[in-house]
N, C-alpha and C positions, 0 to 999 in steps of 0.2 A: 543823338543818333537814333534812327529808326528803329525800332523792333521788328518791322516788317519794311522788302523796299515799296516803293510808292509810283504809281507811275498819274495820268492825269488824262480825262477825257475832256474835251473843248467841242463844247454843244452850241447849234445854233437854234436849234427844238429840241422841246422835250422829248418828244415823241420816239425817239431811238434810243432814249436812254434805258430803260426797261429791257429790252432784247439784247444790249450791248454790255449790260453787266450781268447779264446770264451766258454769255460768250467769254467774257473774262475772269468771270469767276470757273467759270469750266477749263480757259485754256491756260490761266495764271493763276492758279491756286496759289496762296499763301501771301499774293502783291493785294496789298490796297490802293483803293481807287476813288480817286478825288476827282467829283463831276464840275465843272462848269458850264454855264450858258449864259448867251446874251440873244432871246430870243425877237431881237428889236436887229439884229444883222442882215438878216435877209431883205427884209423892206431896205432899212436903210443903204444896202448896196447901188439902190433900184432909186436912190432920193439923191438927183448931185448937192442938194441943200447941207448932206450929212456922211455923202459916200466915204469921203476923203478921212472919216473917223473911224474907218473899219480897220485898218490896220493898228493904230495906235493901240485901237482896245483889244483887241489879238492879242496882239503884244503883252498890255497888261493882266488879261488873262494869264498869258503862259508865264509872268516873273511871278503871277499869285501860286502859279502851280509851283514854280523854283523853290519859292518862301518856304511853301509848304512840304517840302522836301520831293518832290518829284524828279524821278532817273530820267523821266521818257513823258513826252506826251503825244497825245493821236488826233489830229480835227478829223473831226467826223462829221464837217458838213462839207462838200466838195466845192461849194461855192468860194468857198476860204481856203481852198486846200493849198493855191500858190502861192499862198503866204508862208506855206513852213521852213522854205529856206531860209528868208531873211529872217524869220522870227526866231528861228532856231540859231544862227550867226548872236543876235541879238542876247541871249537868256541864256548858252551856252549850255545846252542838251539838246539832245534830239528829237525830234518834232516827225513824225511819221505823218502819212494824208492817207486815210484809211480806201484810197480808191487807187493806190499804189498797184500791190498785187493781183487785183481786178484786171486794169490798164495792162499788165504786163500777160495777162493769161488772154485777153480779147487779142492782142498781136498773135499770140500763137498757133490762136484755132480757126482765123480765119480774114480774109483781106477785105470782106465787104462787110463793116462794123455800124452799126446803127446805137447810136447813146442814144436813150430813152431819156428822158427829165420832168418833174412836174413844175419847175423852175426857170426861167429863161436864164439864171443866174450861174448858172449850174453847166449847160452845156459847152459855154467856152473853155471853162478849166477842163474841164472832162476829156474834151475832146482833143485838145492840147497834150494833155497828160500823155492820151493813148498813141495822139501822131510822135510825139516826144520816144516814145516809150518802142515803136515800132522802128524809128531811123538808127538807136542802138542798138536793136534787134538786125538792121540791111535790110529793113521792109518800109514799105510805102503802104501801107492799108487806107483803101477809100473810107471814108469817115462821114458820116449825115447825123444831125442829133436833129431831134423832134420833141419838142415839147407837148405834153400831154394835156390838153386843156381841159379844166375843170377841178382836175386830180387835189393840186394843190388846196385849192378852197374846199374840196370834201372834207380834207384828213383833218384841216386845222378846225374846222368847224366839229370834228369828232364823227365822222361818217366814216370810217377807216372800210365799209363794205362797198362805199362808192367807189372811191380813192381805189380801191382793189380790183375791181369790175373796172374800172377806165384805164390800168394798167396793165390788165390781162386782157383785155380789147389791142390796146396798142400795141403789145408784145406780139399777138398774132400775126396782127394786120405788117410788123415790121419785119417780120418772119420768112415772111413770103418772098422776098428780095433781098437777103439777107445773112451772109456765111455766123455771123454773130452779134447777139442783142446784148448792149450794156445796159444796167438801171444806175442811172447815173448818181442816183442817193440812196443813202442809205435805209432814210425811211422809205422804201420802194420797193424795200423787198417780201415783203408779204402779197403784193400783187403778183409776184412770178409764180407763189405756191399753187399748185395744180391744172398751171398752166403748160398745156402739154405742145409742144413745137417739136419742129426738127431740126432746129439750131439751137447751140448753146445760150441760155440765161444766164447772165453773169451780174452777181452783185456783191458787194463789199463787205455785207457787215461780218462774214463768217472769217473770206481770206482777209478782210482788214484787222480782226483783232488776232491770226493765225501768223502773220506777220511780226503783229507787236509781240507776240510773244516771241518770234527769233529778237526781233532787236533786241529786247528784256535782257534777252537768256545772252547776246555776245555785250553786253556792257560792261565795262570791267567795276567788280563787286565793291561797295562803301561801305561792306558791314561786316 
């Protein structure tokens, strides 16, 4: 048995890894946290040569998290995110999609919703999540995602001040027509910092891991 409980993040970049265990170390003191990635997911969602192996390896991610004594695990890429039910049925714990409480706060503050993404991969789930998330609410919110062009190839190349500048360009520009801007990932949210709008900015990483720490805290205890 553990000494400490264990919970699991499921990466598809590294890139969020870093900000995300300084959010859980802040909001879960005392849980360790076992990282995964498979940063070959995203291309290959984009490849039908290889698409059809994103799920399986999901999967095996989240039984390596099981193995390794994991309560809870969180995907933290949204491209994947609607995979956590089956996967969760599958590995028998709970599986959170870190754009959960995101999606539920974009239905409340406003009908005309704009998902931001540097991903084309990215805005179906997303955008799904929040229409999903609005018809339990008795709302219909208009919904447009836009892809950010360029964004993606800056951050991965290591230009994180382009990537940032092409996100806080887009957040303006989607502002204007706009009751609420989602950033549909999580590495995304350092482009919203000092971007000053008159609609709400809404990104994941802070309510995503503010969340897993309720699921955490209602799981009944193994130790």
């Amino acid at each position: 048995m553990n000494e400490h409980p264990r919970i699991a993040l499921l990466h598809t970049g590294a890139v969020v890894i870093g900000p995300l265990m300084d959010l859980v170390t802040r909001e879960l003191p005392g849980v360790t946290t076992i990282n995964y990635l498979d940063d070959r997911i995203v291309a290959d969602l984009s490849d039908p040569k290889v698409s059809d192996s994103v799920p399986r390896r999901v999967a095996a991610l989240a039984k390596a998290a099981v193995d390794a004594g994991a309560e809870a695990i969180m995907l933290t890429c949204s491209s994947i995110s609607e995979l956590a039910a089956p996967v969760s049925a599958e590995v028998g714990i709970p599986i959170l999609r870190i754009d959960e409480a995101m999606a539920e706060e974009a239905v409340s503050r406003g009908s005309r919703i704009t998902v931001l993404a540097t991903l084309p991969t990215t805005c179906g789930p997303t955008s799904r999540l929040i229409a999903e998330r609005g018809r339990a609410a008795g709302l219909s919110p208009d919904i447009r995602s836009i892809v950010v062009e360029g964004a993606f190839a800056a951050v991965v190349s290591g230009n994180r001040q382009s990537h940032d500048r092409k996100i806080a360009d887009a957040i303006r520009r989607a502002a204007e027509d706009s009751d609420v801007v989602v950033l549909a990932q999580a590495s995304m949210a350092s482009g919203a910092e000092g971007c000053q709008v008159g609609v709400p900015v809404l990104t994941s990483l802070e309510s995503g891991v503010k969340r897993l720490r309720q699921l955490h805290a209602a799981l009944p205890s193994k130790r």
